[in-house]
N, C-alpha and C positions, 0 to 999 in steps of 0.2 A: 274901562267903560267905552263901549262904542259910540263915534260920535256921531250924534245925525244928519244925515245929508240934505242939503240944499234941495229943493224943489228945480233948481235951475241947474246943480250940480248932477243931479237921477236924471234929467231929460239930457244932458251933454252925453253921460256914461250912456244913456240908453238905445240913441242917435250910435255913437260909436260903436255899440255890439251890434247895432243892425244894419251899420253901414262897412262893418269888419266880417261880417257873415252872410249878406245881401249883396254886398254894393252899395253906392252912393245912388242910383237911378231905382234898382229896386228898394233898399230901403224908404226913398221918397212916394213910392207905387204904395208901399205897406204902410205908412205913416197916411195917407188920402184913404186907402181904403179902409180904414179906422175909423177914420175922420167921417165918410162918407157915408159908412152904412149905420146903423143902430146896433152898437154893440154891446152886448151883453156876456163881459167875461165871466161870469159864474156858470152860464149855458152854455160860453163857447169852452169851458174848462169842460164840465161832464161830458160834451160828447168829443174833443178832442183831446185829451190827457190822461193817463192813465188814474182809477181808481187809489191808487197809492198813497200811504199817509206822507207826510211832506220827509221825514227822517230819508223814505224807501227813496224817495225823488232824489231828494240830495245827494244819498249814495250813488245813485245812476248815475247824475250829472257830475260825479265825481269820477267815478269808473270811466265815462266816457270820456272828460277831459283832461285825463291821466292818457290816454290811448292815444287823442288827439293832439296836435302843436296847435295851439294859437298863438 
């Protein structure tokens, strides 16, 4: 069984992928402008993410991180 993560454990991991893929200055730029605007992930998902049921996603993001070195 999988265990569930931390509230404080998700924002550490989530800080690290964005400051592993960002930077440490732009991920702090991306974390404010979250913060700063009215964000509506349901809206900003339909017009920025593909239509794709979540299995298709996965696979992508698997394909892709297969190609790539992190």
């Amino acid at each position: 069984m999988t265990e569930i993560k931390t509230d404080t454990v998700i924002k550490t991991e989530g800080m690290n992928v964005l400051i592993g893929n960002l930077g440490a200055v732009d991920a702090e730029r991306f974390v404010a402008l979250i913060n700063r605007e009215s964000f509506d992930y349901t809206q900003w998902r339909k017009t920025h993410l593909p239509d794709d049921d979540v299995r298709t996603i996965s696979h992508n993001a698997a394909v892709y991180a297969a190609k790539e070195k992190f």
